[in-house]
C-alpha atoms as a printed R data frame, in Angstrom:
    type eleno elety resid chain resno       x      y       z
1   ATOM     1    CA   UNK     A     1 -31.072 72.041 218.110
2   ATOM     2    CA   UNK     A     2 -31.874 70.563 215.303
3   ATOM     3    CA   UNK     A     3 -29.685 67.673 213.507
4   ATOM     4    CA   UNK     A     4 -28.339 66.246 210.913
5   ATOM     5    CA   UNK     A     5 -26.315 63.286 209.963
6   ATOM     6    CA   UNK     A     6 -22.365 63.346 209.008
7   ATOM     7    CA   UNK     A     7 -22.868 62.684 205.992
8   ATOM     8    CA   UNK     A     8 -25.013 59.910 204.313
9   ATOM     9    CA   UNK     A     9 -23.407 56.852 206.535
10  ATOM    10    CA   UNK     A    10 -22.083 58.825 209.949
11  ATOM    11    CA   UNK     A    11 -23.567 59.681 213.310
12  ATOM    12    CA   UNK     A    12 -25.875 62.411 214.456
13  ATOM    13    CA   UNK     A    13 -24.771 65.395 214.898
14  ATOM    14    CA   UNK     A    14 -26.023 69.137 215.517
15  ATOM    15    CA   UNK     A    15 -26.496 71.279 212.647
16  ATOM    16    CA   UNK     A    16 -24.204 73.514 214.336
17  ATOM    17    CA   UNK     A    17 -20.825 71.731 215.501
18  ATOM    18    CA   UNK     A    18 -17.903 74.000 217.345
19  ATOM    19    CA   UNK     A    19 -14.349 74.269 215.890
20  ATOM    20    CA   UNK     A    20 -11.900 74.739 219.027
21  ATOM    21    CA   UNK     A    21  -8.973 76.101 216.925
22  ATOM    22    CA   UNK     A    22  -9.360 79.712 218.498
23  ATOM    23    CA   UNK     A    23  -8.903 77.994 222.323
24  ATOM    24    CA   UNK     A    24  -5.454 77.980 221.577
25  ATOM    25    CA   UNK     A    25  -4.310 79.418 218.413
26  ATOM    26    CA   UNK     A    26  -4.611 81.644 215.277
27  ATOM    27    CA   UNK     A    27  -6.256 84.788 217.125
28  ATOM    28    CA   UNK     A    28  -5.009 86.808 220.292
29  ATOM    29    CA   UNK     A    29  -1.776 85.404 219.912
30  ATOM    30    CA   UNK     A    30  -0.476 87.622 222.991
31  ATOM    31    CA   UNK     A    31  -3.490 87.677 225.076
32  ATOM    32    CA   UNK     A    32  -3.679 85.137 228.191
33  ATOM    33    CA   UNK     A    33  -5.700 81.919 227.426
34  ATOM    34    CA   UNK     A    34  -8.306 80.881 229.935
35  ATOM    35    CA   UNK     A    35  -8.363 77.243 229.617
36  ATOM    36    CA   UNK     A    36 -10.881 76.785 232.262
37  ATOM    37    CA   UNK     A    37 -13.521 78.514 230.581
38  ATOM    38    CA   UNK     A    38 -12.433 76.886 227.196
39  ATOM    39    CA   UNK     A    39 -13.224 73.569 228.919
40  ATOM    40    CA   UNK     A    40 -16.899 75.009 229.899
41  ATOM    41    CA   UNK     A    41 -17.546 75.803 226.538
42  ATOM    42    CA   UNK     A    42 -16.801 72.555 224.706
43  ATOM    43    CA   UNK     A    43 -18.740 71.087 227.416
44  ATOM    44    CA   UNK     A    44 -21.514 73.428 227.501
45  ATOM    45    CA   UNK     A    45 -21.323 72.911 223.234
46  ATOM    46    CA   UNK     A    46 -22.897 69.578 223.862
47  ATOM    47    CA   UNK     A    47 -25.458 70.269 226.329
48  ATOM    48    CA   UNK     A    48 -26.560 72.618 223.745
49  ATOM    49    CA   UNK     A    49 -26.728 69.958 221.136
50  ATOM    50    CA   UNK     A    50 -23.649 71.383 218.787
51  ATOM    51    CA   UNK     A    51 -21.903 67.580 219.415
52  ATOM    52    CA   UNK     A    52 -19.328 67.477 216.381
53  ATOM    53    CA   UNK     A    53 -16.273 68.767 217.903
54  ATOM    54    CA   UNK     A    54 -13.572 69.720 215.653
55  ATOM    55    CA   UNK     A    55  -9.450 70.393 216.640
56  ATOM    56    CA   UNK     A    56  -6.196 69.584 214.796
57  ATOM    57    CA   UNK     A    57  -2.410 68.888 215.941
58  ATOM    58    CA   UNK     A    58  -1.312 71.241 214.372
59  ATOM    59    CA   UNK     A    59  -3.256 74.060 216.858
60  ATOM    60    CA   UNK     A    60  -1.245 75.074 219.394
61  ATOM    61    CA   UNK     A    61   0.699 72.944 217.513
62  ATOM    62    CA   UNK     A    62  -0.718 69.871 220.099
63  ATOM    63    CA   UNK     A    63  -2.093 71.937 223.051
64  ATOM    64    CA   UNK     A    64  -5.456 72.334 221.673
65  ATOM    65    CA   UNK     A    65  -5.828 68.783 221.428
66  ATOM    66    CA   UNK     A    66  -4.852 68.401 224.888
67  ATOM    67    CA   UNK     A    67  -7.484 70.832 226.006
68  ATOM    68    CA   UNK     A    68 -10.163 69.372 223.995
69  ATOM    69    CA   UNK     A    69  -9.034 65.797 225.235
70  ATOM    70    CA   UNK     A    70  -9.312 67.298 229.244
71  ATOM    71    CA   UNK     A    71 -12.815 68.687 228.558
72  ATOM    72    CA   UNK     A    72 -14.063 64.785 227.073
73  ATOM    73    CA   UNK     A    73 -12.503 63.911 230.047
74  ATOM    74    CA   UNK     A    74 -14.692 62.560 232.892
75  ATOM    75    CA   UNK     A    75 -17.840 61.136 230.997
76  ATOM    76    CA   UNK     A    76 -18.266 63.632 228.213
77  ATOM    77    CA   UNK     A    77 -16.139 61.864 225.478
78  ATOM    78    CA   UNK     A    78 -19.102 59.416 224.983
79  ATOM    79    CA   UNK     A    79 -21.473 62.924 224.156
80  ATOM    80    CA   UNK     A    80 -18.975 64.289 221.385
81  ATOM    81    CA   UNK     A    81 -18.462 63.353 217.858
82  ATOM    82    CA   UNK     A    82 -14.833 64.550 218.016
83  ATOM    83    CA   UNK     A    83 -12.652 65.197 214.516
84  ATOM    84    CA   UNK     A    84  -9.036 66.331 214.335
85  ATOM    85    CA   UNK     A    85  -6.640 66.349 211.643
86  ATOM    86    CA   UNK     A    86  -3.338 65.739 210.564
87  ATOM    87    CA   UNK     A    87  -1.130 66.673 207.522
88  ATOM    88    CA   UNK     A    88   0.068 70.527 208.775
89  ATOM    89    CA   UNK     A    89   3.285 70.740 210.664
90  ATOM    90    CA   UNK     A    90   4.875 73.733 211.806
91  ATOM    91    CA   UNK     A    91   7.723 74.802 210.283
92  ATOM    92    CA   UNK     A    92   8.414 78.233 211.726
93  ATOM    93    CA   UNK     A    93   7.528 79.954 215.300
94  ATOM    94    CA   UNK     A    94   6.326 82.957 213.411
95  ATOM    95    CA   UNK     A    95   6.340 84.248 209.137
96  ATOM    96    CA   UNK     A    96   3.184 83.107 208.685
97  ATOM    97    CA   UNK     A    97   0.166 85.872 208.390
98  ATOM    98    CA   UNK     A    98   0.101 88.212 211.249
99  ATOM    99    CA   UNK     A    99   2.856 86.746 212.345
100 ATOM   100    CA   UNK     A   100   1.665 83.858 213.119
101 ATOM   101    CA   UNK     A   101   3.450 80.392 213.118
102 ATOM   102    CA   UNK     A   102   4.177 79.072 209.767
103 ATOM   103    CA   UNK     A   103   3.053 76.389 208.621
104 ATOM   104    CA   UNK     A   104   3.170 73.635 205.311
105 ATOM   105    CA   UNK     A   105   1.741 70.234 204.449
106 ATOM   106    CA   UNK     A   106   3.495 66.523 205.121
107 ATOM   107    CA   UNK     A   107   1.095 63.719 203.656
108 ATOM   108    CA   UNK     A   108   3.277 61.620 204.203
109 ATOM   109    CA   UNK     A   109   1.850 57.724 205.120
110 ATOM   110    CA   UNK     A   110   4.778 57.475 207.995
111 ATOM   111    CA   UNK     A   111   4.126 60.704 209.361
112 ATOM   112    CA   UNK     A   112   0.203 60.110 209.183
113 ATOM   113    CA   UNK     A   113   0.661 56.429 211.044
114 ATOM   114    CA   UNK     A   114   2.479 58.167 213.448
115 ATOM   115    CA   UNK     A   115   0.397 61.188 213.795
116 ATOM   116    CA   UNK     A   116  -2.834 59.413 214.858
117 ATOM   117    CA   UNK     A   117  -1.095 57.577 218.028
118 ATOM   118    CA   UNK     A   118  -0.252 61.148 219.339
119 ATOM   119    CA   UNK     A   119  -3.615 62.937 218.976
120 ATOM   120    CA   UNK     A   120  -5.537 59.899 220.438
121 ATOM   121    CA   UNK     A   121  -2.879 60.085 223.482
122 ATOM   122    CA   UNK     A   122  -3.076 63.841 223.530
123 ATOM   123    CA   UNK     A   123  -6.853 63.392 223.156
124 ATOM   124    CA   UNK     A   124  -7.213 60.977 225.788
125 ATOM   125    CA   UNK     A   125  -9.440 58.207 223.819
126 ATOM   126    CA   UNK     A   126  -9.338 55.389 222.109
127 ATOM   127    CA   UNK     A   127 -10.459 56.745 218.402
128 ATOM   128    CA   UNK     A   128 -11.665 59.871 217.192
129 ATOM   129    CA   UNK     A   129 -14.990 60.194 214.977
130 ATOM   130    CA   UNK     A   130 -13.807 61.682 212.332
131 ATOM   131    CA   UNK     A   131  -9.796 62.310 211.125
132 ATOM   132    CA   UNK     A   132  -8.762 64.470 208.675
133 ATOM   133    CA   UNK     A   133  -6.452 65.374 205.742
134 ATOM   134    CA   UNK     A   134  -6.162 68.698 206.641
135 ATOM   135    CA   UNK     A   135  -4.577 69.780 203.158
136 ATOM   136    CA   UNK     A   136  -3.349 67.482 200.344
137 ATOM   137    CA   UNK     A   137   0.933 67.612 200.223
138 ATOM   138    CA   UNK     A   138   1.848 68.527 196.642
139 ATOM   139    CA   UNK     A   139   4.834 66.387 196.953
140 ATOM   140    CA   UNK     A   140   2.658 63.250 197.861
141 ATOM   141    CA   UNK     A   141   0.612 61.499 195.595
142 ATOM   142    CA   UNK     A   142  -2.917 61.740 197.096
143 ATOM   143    CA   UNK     A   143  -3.801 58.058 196.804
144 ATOM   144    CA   UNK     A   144  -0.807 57.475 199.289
145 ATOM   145    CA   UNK     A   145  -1.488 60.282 201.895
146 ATOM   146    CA   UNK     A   146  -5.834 58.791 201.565
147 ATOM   147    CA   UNK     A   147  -4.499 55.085 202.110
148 ATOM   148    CA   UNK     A   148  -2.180 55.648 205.194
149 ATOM   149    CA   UNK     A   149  -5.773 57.296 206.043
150 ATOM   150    CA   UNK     A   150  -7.529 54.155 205.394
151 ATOM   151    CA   UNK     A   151  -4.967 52.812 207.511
152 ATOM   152    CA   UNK     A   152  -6.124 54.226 210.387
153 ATOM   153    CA   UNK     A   153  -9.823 53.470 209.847
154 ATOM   154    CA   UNK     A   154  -8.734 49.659 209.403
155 ATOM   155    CA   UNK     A   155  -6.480 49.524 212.948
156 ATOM   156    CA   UNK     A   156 -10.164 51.036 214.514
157 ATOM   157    CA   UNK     A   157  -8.189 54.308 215.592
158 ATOM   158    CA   UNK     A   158 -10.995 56.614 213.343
159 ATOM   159    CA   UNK     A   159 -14.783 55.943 212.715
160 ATOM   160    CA   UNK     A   160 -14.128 57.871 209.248
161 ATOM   161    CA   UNK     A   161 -12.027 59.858 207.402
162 ATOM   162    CA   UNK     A   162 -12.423 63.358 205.500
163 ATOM   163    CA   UNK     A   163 -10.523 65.747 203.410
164 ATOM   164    CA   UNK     A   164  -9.657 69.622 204.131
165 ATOM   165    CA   UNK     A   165  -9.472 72.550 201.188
166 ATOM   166    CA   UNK     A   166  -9.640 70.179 198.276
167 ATOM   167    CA   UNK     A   167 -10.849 70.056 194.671
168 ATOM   168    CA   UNK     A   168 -13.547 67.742 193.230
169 ATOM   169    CA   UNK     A   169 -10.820 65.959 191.521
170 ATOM   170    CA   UNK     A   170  -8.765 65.215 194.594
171 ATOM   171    CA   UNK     A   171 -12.080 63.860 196.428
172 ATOM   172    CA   UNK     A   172 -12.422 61.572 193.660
173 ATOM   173    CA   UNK     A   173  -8.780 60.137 193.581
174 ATOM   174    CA   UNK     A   174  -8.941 60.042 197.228
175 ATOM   175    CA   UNK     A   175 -12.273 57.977 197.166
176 ATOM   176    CA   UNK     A   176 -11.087 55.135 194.197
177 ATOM   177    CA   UNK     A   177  -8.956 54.340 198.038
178 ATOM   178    CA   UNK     A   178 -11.298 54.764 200.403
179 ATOM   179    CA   UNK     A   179 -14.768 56.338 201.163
180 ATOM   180    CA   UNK     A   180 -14.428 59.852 201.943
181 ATOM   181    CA   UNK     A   181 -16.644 61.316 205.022
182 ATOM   182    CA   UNK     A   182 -16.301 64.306 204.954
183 ATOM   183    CA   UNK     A   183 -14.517 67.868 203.359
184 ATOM   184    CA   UNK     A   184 -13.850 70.698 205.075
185 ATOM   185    CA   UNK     A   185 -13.470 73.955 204.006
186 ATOM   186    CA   UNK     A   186 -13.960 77.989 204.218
187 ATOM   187    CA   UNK     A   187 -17.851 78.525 203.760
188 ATOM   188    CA   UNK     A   188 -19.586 81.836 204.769
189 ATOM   189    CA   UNK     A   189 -21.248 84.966 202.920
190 ATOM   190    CA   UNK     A   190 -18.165 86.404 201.661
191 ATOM   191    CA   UNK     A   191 -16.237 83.324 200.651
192 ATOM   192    CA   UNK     A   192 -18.744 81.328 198.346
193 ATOM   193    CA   UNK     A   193 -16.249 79.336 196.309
194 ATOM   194    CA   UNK     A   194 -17.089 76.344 197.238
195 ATOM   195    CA   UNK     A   195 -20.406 76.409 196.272
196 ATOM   196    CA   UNK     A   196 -19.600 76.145 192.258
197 ATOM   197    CA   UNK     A   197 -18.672 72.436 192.335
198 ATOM   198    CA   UNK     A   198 -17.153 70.845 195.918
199 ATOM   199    CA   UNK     A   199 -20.836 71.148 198.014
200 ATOM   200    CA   UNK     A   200 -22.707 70.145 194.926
201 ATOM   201    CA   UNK     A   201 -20.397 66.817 194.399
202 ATOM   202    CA   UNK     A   202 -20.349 66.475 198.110
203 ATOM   203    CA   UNK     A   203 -24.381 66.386 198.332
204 ATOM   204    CA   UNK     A   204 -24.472 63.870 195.577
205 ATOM   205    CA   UNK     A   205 -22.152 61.608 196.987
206 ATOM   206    CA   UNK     A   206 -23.601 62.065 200.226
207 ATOM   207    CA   UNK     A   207 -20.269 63.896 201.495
208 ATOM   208    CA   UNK     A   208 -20.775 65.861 204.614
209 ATOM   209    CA   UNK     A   209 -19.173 69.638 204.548
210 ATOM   210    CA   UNK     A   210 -17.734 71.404 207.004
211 ATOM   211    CA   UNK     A   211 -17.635 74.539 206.867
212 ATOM   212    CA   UNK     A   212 -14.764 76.867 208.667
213 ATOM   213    CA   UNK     A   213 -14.526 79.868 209.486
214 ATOM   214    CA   UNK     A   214 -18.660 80.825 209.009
215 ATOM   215    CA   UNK     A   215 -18.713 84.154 210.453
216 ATOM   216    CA   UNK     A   216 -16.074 85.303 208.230
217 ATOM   217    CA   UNK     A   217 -13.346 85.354 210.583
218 ATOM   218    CA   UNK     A   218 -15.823 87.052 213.053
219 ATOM   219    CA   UNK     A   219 -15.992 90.056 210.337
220 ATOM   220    CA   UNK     A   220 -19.732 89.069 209.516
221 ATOM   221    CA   UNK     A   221 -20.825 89.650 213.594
222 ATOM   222    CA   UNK     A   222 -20.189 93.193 212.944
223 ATOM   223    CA   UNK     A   223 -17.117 93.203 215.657
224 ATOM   224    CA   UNK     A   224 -14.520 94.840 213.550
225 ATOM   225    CA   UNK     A   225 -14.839 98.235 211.747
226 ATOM   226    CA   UNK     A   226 -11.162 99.499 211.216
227 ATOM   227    CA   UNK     A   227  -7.580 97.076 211.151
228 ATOM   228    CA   UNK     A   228  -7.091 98.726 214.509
229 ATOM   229    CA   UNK     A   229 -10.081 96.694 216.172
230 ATOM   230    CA   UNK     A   230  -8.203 93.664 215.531
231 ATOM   231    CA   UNK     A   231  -5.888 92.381 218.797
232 ATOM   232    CA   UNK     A   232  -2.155 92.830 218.358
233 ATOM   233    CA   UNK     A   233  -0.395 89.791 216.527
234 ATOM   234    CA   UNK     A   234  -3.738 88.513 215.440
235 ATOM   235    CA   UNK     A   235  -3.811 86.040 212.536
236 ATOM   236    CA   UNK     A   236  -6.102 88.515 210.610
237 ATOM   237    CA   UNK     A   237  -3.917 90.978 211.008
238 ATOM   238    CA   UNK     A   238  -1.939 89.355 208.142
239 ATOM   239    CA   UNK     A   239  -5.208 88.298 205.911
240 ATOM   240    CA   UNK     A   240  -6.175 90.757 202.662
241 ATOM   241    CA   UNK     A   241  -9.258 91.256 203.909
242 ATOM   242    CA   UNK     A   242  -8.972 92.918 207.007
243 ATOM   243    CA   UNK     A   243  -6.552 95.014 205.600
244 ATOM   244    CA   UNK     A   244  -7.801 98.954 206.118
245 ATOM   245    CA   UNK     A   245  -8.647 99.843 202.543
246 ATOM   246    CA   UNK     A   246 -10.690 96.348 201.723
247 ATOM   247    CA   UNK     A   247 -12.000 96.041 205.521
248 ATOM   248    CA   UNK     A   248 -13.480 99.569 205.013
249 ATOM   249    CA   UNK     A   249 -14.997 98.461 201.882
250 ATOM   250    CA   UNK     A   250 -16.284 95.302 202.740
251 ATOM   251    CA   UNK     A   251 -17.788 97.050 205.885
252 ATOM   252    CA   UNK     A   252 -21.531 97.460 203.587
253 ATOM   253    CA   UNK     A   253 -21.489 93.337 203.569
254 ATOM   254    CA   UNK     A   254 -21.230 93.418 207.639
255 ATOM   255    CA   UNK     A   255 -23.952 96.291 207.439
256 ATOM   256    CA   UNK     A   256 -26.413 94.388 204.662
257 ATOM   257    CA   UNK     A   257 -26.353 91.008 207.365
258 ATOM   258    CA   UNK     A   258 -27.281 93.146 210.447
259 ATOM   259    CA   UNK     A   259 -30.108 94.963 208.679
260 ATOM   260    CA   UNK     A   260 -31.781 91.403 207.705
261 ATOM   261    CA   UNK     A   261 -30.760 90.254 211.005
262 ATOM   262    CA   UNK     A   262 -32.371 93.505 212.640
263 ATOM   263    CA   UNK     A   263 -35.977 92.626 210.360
264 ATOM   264    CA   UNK     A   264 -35.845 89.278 211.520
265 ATOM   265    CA   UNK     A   265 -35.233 89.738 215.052
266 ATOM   266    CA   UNK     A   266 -31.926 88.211 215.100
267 ATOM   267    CA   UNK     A   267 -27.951 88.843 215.716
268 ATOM   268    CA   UNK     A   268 -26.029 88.590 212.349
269 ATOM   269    CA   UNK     A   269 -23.892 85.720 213.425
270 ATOM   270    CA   UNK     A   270 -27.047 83.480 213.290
271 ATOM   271    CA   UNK     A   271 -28.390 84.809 210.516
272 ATOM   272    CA   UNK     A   272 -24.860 84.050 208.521
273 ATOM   273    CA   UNK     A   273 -24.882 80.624 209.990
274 ATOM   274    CA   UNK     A   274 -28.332 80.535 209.089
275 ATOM   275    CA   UNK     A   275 -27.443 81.082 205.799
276 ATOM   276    CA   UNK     A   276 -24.556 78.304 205.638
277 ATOM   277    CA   UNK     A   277 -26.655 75.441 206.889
278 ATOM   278    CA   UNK     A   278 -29.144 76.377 204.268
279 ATOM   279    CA   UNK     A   279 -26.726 75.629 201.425
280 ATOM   280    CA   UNK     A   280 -27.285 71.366 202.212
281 ATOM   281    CA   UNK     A   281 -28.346 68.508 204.262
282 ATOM   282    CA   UNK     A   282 -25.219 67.699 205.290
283 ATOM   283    CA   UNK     A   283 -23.413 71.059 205.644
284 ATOM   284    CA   UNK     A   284 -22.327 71.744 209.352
285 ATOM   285    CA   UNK     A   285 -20.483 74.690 210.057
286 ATOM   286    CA   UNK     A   286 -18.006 75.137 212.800
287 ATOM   287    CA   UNK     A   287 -17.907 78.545 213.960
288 ATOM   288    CA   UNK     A   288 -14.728 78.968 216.365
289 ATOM   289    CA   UNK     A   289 -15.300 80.804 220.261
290 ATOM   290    CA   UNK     A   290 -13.759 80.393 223.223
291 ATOM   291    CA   UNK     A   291 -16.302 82.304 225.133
292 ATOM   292    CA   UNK     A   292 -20.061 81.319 226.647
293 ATOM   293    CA   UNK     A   293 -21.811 84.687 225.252
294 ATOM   294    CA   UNK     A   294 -20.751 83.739 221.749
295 ATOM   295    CA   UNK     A   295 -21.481 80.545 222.130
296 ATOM   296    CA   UNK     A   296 -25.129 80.672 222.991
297 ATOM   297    CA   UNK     A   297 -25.395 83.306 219.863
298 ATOM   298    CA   UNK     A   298 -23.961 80.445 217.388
299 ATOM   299    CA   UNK     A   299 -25.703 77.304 218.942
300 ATOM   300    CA   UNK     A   300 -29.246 79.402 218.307
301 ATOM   301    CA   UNK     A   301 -28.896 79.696 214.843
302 ATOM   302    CA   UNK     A   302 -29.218 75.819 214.896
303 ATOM   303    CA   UNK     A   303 -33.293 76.416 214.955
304 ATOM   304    CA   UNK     A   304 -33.612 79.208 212.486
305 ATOM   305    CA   UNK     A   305 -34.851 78.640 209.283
306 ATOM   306    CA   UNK     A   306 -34.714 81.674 206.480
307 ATOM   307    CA   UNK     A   307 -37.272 82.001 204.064
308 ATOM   308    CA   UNK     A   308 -36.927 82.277 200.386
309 ATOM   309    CA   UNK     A   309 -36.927 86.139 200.369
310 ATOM   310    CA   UNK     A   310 -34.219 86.590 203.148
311 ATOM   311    CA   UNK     A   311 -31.719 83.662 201.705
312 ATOM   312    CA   UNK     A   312 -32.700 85.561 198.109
313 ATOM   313    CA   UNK     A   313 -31.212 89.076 200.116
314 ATOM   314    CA   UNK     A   314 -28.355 87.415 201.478
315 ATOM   315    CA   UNK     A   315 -27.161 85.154 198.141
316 ATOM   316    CA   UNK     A   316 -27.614 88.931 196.360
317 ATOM   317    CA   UNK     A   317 -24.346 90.270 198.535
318 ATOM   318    CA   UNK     A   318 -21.747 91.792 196.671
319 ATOM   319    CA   UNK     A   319 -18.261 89.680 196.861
320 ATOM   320    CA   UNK     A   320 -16.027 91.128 199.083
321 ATOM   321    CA   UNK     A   321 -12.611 92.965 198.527
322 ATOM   322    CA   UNK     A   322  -9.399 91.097 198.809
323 ATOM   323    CA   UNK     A   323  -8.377 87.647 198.792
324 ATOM   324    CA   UNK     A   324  -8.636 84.841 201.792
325 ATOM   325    CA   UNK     A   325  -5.384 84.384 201.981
């Protein structure tokens, strides 16, 4: 695969990294989860080259890390460039979308010092790459939640630190404290909003972006064609999107990728990934799996290159119906 740096100052990576957040949460809420073959995957994810590894405490909430940090386990840790987060606690078993846990934001500095010592004992190492703000707490000034950050970085518990669903504005604040990594955030043909202002500062600064969610929830891989498709108690379930009338609608964006993907002798999923590591030098998107099919049809994205007339066809798609969230 080909690769990439995170960011201007941080390690080599793939241009294709792996969020585990699926492993163990969000989707399939009911169904059984097969740890073992999670395990193969992440491990099988850096054989392939897709080394940035990205999980969060609040997964699960904690058991992803723990599977992430048995899979590192046994001589692979040294292979990963592994990122969590922190800042997301679970408030509720269920309310959120589809039913799902719900969830809000605590930024604050004693619950981040505390946080960090968990994951890394969850995780099973000694520092992490890479450790997030997964979203900014309204109720916390963001210079305080980005110092407790800083924090971390000092005490050698985190190589760097990055940001989650943020504004130019926040990154700014946040780096008058400290310098900021890396920002995460929903990238993907049908949710372009980030590419007004946050990748553009980000590629100045020499800000790495990560993008989530780059299949469109798996929508753009041409998997789901009516809200019945989805599994029972499935996060999407609960997301505008994938509601009937808009998923029937948005159904000729799905269509539009597989007929360029068709011409160019490719699945859709790589030719949306494709797409998103075309937007920058530093963007790396983290397309979620949990199994070894879908794995191998993300990683090989990581050596296609569009050309000008089928990134032109793809940047002409029509918005989609509904909003993320």
């Amino acid at each position: 695969m080909r690769t990439t740096t995170l960011g201007v100052n941080g390690p080599e990576i793939g241009v294709i990294g792996l969020g585990c957040m699926g492993m163990s949460h969000g989707y399939d809420l009911k169904a059984a989860r097969d740890d073992d073959t999670s395990i193969s995957v992440i491990r099988q994810a850096l054989d392939l080259g897709a080394t940035l590894i990205d999980t969060s405490d609040v997964y699960g909430p904690y058991t992803n890390e723990r599977l992430v940090g048995r899979a590192l386990a046994g001589g692979h840790r040294d292979r990963a460039v592994l990122a969590t987060k922190v800042g997301l606690v679970v408030t509720s078993p269920s309310g959120g979308p589809g039913n799902s846990p719900r969830i809000a934001p605590n930024g604050r500095p004693e619950h981040i010092r505390a946080s960090i010592d968990e994951s890394l004992r969850r995780l099973g190492t000694e520092h992490v790459d890479l450790y997030q703000l997964h979203r900014v707490d309204p109720q916390v000034p963001i210079e305080e939640s980005w110092g407790a950050m800083a924090e971390v970085v000092a005490a050698g518990k985190a190589r760097q630190i990055g940001l989650s669903e943020v504004s130019v504005e926040q990154i700014r604040r946040a780096q008058s404290v400290h310098p900021v990594a890396s920002v995460q955030s929903e990238l993907s043909l049908w949710t372009r909003d980030p590419l007004a202002e946050v990748v553009p500062y980000c590629a100045e600064q020499g800000i790495a972006f990560l993008p989530f969610s780059p299949l469109g929830r798996g929508f753009l891989t041409g998997r789901f064609t009516s809200f019945d498709d989805l599994p029972e108690d499935d996060f999407r379930r609960g997301l505008p999107r994938f509601q009937q009338e808009a998923l029937r609608a948005n159904l000729s964006i799905a269509a539009r990728v597989r007929e360029i993907a068709d011409d160019a002798g490719r699945t859709p999923a790589q030719v949306a990934l494709a797409w998103v590591v075309a937007q920058g030098r530093y963007v790396v998107p983290i397309p979620g799996t949990k199994t070894p099919k879908y794995l191998l049809d993300n990683v090989a994205a990581g050596d296609l290159e569009l050309g000008p007339a089928e990134l032109a066809e793809l940047d002409a798609l029509p918005a989609p119906e509904g909003s993320r969230y």
